[in-house]
C-alpha positions as a printed Julia matrix, in Angstrom:
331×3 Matrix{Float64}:
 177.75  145.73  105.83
 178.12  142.16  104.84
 177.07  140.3   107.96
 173.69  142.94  107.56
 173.16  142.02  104.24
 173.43  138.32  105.07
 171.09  138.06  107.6
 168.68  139.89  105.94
 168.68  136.97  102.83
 168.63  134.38  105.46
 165.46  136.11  107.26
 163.79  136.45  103.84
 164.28  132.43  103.04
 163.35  131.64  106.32
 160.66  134.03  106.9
 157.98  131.66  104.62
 158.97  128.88  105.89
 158.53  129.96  109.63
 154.76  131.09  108.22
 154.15  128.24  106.38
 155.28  125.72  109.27
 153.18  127.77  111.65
 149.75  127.09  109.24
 150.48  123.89  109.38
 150.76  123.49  113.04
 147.33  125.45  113.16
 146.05  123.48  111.19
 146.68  119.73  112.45
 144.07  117.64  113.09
 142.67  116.76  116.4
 140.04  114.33  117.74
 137.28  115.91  119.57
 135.3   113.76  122.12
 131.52  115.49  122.63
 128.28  114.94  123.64
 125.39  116.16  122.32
 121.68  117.32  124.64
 118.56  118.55  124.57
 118.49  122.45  125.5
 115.1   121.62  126.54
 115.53  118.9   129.47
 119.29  118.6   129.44
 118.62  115.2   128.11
 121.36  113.43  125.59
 120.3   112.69  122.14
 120.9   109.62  120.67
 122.1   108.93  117.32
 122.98  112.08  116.15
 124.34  112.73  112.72
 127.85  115.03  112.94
 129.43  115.57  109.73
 132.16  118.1   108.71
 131.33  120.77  106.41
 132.13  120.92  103.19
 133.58  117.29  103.33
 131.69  113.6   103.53
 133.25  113.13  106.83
 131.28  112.23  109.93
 129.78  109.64  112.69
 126.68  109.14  114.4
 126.72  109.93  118.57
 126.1   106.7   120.74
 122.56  106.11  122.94
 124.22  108.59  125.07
 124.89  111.07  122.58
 128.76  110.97  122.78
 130.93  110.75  119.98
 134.64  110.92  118.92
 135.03  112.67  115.59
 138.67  113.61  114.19
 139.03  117.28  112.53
 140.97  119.8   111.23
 141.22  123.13  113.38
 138.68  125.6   111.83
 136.13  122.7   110.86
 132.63  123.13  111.19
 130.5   120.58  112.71
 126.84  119.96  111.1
 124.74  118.74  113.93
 121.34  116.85  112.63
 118.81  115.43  114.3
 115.36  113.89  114.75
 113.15  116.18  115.9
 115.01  119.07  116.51
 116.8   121.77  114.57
 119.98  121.27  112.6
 123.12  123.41  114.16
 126.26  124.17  112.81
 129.37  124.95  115.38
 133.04  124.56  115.27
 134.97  121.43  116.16
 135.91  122.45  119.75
 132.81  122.4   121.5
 132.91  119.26  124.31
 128.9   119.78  124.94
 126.45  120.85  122.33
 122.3   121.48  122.9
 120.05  121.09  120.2
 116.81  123.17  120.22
 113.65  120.7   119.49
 112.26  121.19  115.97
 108.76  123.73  116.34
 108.13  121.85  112.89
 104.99  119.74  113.73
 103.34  118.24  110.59
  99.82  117.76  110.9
  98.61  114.95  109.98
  95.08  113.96  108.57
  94.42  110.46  110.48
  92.52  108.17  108.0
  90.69  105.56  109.69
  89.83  102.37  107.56
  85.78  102.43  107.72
  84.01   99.08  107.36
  85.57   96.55  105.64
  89.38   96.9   104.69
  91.8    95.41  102.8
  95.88   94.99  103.24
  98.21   95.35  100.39
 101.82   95.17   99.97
 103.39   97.62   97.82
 106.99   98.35   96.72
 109.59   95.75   95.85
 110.43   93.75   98.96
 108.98   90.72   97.38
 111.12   91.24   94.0
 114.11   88.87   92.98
 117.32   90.6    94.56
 120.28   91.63   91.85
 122.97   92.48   93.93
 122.92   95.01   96.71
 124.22   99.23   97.05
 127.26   99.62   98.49
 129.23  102.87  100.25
 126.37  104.19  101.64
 125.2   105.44  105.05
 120.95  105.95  103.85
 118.97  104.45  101.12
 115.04  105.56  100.25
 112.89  103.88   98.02
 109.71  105.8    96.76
 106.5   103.98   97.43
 103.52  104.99   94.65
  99.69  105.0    95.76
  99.01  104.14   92.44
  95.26  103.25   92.98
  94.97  106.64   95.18
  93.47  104.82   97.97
  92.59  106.27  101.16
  95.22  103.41  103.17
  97.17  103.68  106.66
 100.55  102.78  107.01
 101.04   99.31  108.96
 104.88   97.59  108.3
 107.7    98.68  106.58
 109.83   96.12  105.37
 113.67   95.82  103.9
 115.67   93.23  102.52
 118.93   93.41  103.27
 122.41   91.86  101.73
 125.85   90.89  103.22
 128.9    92.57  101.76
 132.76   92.28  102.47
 135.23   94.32  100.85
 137.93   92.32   98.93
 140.62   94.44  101.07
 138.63   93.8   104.44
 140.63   91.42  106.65
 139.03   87.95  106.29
 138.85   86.99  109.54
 136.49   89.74  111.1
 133.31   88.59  111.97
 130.21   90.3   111.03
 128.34   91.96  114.11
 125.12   92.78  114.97
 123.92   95.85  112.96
 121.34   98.55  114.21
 119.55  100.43  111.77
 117.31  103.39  111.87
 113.71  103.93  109.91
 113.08  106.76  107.67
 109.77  107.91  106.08
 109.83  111.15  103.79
 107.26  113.12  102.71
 107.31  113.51   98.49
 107.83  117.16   97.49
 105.05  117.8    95.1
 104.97  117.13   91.29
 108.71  114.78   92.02
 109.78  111.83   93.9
 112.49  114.39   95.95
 112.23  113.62   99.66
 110.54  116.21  101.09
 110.05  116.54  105.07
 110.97  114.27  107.06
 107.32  112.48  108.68
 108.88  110.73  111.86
 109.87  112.97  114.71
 111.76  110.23  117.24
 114.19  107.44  116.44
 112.54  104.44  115.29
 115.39  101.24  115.2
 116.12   97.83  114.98
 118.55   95.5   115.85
 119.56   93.16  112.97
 121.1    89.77  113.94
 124.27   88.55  112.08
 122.06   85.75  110.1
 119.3    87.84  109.23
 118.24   88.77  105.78
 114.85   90.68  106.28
 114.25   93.38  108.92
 110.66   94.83  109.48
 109.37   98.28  111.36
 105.8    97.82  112.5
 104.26  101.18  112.48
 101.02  100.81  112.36
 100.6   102.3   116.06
 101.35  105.3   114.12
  98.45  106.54  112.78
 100.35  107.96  109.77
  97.88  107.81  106.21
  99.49  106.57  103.19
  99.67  110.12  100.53
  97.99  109.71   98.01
 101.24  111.51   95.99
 103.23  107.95   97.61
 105.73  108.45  100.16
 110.11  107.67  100.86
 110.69  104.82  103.39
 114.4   103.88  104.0
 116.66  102.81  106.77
 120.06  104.33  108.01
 122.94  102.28  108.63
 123.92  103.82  112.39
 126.67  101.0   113.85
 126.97   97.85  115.28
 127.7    95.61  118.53
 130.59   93.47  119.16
 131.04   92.36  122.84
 128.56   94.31  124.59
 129.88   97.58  122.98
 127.62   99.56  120.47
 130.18  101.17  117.92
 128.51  104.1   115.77
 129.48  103.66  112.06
 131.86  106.93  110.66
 133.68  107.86  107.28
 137.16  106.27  109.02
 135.28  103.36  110.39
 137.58  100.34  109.62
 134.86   97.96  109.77
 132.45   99.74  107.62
 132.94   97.28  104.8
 131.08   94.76  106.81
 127.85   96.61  107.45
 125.02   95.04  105.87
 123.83   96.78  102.95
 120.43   97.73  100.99
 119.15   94.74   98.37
 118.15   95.67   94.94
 116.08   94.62   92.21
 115.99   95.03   88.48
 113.71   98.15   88.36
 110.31   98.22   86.59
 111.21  101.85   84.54
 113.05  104.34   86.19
 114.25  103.84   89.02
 112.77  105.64   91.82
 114.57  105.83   94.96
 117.55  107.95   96.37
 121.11  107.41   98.2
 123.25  109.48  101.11
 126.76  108.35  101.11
 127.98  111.42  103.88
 125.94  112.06  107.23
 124.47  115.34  105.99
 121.22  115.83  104.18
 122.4   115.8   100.95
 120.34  113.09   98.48
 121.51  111.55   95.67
 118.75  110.14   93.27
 119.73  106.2    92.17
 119.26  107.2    88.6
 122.53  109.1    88.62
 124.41  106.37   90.21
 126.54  103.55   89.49
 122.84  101.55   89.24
 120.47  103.66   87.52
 118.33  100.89   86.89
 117.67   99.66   89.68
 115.31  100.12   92.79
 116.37   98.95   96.61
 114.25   96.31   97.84
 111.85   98.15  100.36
 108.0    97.27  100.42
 104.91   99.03  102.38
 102.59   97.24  104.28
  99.18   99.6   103.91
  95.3    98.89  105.21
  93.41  100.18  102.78
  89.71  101.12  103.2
  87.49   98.73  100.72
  86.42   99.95   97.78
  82.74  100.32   97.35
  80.83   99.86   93.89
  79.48  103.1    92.43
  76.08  102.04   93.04
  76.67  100.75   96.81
  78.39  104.25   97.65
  75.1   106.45   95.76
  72.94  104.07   97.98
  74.7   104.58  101.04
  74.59  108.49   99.89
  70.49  108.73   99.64
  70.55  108.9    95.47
  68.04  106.56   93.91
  69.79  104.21   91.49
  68.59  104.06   87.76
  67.23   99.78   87.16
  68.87   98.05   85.61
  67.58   96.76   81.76
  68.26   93.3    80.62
  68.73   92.19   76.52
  65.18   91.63   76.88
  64.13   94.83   77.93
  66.63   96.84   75.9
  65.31   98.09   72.42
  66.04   99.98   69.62
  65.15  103.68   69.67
  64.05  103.28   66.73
């Protein structure tokens, strides 16, 4: 009975062991290399956000949507994507197709009439102090404080060089490519709301540059009169001929260029993503809460008429006019 009862005490120490060991086997990680299309054309889709849920893990897809992302088995991938639906799948799928977004804003063209006027709005003028770091998207909420009926021509960002202290000195900086954002504000806050573009909109930016501008004003998008979120992604950059997409275990992510930012005027009104999922964080609750990134809005804004030029135009007789000389008492 002894040899029995032995075997059964070393089957009940091993026994956990054997199940533990296995979970953990399951449950190594794996790099998954994918591509991501268009269910509509069969067409990739470039710069795609993948990010694994429940963590602030994740890449971007190349021009040709491929992309390398490493995961644990289980994972869920959270596919995003402009203009077309967000999809969530697990980390084994080689090819995934995105259905195109049926969201369509419509939007109320405002054409300048007569004379107009351009303005420059925001703070990409304003003295820089320093620059957010560690993330992948920064917004910046543009007012319409004169509630002008305007169209949106340039948007413009200023843009800072950062280097980690523990980033290896003699790494070059690259060429950077960067993506535009423009948010609609949800109503009666400065949340982002939807987003207005629906295709990528980037821009290469050169190793010495400082400034980086969008012209938009082949458009036709109106400036809200309840403002409007413009912002720029941080997608990857170039080093001999190769276009690398940035990712959470990017080693050369501390050399991106990052947002400027200036001493804000208030509150500060603008709003950070430092994962590649939707998720906004407002600057107020950040490590700068008093500070605003250094975006600015180029608008064309229809000239303001006087009162009495607009009841003119408009058919209503005018009341004249009385000088000193012609104004009396009443009594």
């Amino acid at each position: 009975m002894l040899p029995i009862k032995f075997s059964r005490e070393i089957i009940g120490f091993l026994l956990p062991l054997i199940i533990f060991f296995s979970l953990e086997g399951a449950a190594q990680s794996n790099t998954l290399a994918a591509a991501v299309y268009s269910r509509l054309d069969n067409s990739p889709i470039e710069y795609v956000a993948i990010g694994i849920k429940g963590s602030r893990e994740g890449t971007f897809s190349n021009a040709r949507g491929q992309f390398t992302i490493t995961c644990q088995s289980g994972d869920s991938l959270i596919i995003s994507a402009i203009g077309y639906k967000k999809k969530t799948c697990d980390c084994r799928k080689e090819k995934i197709y995105l259905d195109t977004s049926a969201v369509r804003l419509e939007e109320v063209i405002i054409r300048p009439s007569g004379k107009s006027i351009r303005r420059n709005l925001g703070y990409f003028n304003k003295k820089r102090a320093g620059a957010f770091t560690g993330f992948s998207a920064v917004l910046c909420f543009i007012e319409n404080k004169n509630k002008e009926r305007c169209l949106l021509s340039k948007a413009n960002f200023l843009l800072s060089k950062v280097r980690w202290l523990d980033g290896p000195p003699e790494t070059a900086f690259h060429q950077l490519l960067v993506r535009l954002l423009i948010y609609h504000v949800k109503p009666y806050t400065d949340e982002p709301g939807l987003l207005i573009l629906t295709k990528n909109i980037t821009e290469n930016v050169e190793p010495v540059q400082r400034k980086v501008s969008f012209d938009i004003s082949g458009l036709g998008l109106d400036f809200p009169l309840e403002g409007i979120l413009i912002g720029i992604e941080f997608l990857g950059y170039t080093a001999d001929g190769e276009f690398t997409p940035f990712s959470s275990k990017d080693k050369n992510k501390f050399l991106q260029y990052k947002a400027g930012m200036t001493k804000a005027e208030g509150r500060a009104r603008g709003w950070l993503r430092d994962n590649y999922s939707d998720q906004w964080i407002p600057i107020s609750r950040g490590i700068q809460p008093e500070h605003n990134p250094n975006f600015g809005l180029e608008v064309i804004c229809e000239k303001q008429r006087s009162f009495r030029k607009r009841k003119e135009a408009e058919g209503i007789p005018s009341v004249p006019r009385r000088n000193k000389a012609q104004a009396t008492s009443r009594y």
